[in-house]
N, C-alpha and C positions, 0 to 999 in steps of 0.2 A: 282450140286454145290459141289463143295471140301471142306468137315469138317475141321476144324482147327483141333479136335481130330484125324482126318487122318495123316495131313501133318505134325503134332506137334510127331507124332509118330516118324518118320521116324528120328529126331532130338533127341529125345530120346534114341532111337537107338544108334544113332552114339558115343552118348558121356557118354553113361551108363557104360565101364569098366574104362572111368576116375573118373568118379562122385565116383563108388561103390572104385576105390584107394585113396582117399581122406580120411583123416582124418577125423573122428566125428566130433573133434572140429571145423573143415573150417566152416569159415561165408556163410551161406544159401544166393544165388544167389539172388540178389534182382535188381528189374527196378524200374525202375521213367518213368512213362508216361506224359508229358507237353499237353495239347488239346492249338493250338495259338489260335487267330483273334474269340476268343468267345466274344459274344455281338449283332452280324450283326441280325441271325435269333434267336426266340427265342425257338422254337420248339427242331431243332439239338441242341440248347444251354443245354435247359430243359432233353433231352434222357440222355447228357453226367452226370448232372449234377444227376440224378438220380441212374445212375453205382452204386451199392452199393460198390466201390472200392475208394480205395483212389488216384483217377489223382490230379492233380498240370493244375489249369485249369488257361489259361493265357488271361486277355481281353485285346481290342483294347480299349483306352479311350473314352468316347461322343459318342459311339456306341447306339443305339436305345434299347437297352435289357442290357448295361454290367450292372447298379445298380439292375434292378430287378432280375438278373442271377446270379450277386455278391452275394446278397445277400441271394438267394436261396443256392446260393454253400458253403456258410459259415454255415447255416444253416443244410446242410447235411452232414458236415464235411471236407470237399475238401478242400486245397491250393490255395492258390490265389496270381494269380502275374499280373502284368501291362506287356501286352504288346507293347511296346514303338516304335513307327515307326519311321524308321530309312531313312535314305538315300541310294538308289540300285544303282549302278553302270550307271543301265538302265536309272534312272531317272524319274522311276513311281511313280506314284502319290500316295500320302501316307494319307492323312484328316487331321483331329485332332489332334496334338499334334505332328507337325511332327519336327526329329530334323534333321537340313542339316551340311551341311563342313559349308554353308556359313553365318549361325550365329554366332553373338558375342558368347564370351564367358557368361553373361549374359541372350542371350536370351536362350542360351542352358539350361542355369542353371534353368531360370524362368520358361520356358516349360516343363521341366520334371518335376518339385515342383507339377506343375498346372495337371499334370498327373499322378502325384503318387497321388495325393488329391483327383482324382475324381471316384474311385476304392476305395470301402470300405474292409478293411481288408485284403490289400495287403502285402503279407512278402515278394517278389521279384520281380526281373524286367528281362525281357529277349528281346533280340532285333525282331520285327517285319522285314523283309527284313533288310536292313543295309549293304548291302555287298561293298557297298562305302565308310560310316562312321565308321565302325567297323576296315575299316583300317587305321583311323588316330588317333593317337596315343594322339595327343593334346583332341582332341574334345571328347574320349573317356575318359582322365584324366578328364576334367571339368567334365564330368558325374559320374564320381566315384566320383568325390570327394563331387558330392549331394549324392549319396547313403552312405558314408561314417560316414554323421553325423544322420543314423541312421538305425534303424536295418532290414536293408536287403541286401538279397544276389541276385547274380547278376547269370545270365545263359546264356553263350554268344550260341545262336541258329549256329554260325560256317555257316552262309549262305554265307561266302567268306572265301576259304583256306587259304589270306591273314590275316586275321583276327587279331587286338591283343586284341581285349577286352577283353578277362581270363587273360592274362597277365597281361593288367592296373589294371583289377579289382584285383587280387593278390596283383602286389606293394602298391595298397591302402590297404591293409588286411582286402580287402572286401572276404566274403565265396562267394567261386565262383565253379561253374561247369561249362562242354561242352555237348551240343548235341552228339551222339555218332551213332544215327540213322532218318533219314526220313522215319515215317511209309507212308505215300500216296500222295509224290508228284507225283505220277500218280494212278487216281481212279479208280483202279479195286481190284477184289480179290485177284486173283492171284499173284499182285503187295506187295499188305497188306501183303498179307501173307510169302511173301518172304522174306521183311523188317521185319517182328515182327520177324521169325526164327533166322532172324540173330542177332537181336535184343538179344532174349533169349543167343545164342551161343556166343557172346559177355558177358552175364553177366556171366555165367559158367567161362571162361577163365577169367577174368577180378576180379567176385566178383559183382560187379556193372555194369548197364548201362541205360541209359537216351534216350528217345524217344522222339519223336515231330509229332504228330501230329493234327489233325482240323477238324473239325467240321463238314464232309463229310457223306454221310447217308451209305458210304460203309466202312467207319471205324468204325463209330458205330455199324453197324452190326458184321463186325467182332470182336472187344472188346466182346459186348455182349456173343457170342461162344466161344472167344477164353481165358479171361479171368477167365472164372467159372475153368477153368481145369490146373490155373495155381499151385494150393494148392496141388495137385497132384503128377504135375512134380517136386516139391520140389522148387519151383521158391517164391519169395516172391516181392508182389508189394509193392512200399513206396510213401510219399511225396519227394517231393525234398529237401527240408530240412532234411527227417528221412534220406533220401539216404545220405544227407552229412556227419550224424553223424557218421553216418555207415561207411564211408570212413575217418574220424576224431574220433576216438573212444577216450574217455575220455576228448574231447574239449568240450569248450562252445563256440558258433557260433559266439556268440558276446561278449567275454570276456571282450575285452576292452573299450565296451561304454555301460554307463550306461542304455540307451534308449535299449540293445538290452535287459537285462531280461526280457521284457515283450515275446520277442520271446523263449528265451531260459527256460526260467522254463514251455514251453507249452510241452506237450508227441507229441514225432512225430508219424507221424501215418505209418503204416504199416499192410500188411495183414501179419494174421496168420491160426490158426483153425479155427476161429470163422469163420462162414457160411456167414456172411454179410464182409468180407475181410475188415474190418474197426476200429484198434483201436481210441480210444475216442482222439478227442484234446486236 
């Protein structure tokens, strides 16, 4: 088997006479790891939610495990966001809470109410599949404009290059991020490991960058190896939220509605020295 401290080397390597010309002062490299579709099993859900790191773990609504999992992840400090099944191009079947092109405006509005409500201590929402609905531009307004009247932010998963949902979700002056990489839509190591490298090489050049991945027993394995050795590389992991500030320095998330100070006066969390990579909430 290939160490991450192996192949994490070789990356090290490559971008060590830019790192070492960079100013003191440059902001320390930081990810945001999304884990989607937590809830199904409750074991894989249980490993992720025990990471002593800070992921942004995102459930499926009316899943068999998301409140007892919800609530466990809250309890250990994690992020919590809805993941909201969307409409695929394919036409795949979505469960619970699913939103199409071919609902009213209404029932789109009333279904994602009924989904943000059933997820305890959700501060965001990111599209489950969607690579049909994220490109229309109406159906994506009527859902901004429920997340609008209150304090969450939105993370368009980019599972279609057409995509406008970051953009709706901005005209709304919703806080909004993109996916920037697929850690394991194909499970192997090898794979993982390819996507986290790039992953990292992105957030060096960048400053920031945001992952997506689930619930897999080969991505948990490699987080488990590959994470401990991220304090090291001088890498720093956050929430999704701490990554925003980070990229909004001296904003408040929710400045303009009153309902967001209950997000905003919370500490976003991020790894540092400390041996359990987890500031307090």
């Amino acid at each position: 088997m290939i160490k991450p401290l192996l192949v994490l080397a070789a990356l090290w390597t490559g971008v060590a006479l830019s790192m070492a010309a960079r100013a003191e002062d440059s902001p320390q490299p930081t990810i945001a790891i999304i884990i989607d579709d937590m809830g199904n099993q409750y074991e894989p859900g249980l490993a992720l939610v025990e990471l002593p790191y800070p992921l942004t773990l995102s459930f499926l609504p009316q899943r068999p495990y998301t409140q007892q999992l919800s609530q466990l992840a809250h309890e250990a400090g994690k992020e919590i966001m809805l993941h909201a099944p969307m409409e695929t191009a394919r036409g795949l079947g979505l469960g619970y809470g699913a939103l199409t092109s071919g609902m009213s405006e209404q029932e789109i509005k009333r279904t994602l109410m009924r989904t943000l409500n059933d997820i305890p201590y959700v501060m965001g929402v990111n599209n489950h599949m969607g690579s049909h609905l994220t490109q229309q531009t109406q159906v994506m307004a009527w859902l901004m404009e429920v997340l609008r009247e209150y304090p969450y932010y939105f993370v368009d998963s980019r599972t279609s290059a057409q995509t406008v949902a970051q953009r709706v979700a901005l005209e709304h002056r919703i806080p909004s991020l993109s996916r920037d990489v697929f850690l394991d839509h194909e499970q192997n190591w090898e794979f993982v490991d390819q996507q986290f490298k790039r992953l990292l090489d992105i957030a060096h050049k960048q400053g920031t960058a945001i992952a997506i991945g689930h619930p897999h027993e080969v991505t948990i394995r490699y987080l488990r190896e590959a994470l401990p050795q991220l304090d090291e590389a001088g890498i720093r992991i956050a929430t999704v939220s701490a990554l925003w500030h980070i990229r909004h320095p001296g904003q408040i998330m929710f400045a303009d509605r009153n309902a967001g100070q209950r997000l905003a006066e919370r500490q976003p969390s991020y790894s540092d020295s400390n041996p359990k990579h987890q500031s307090p909430n």
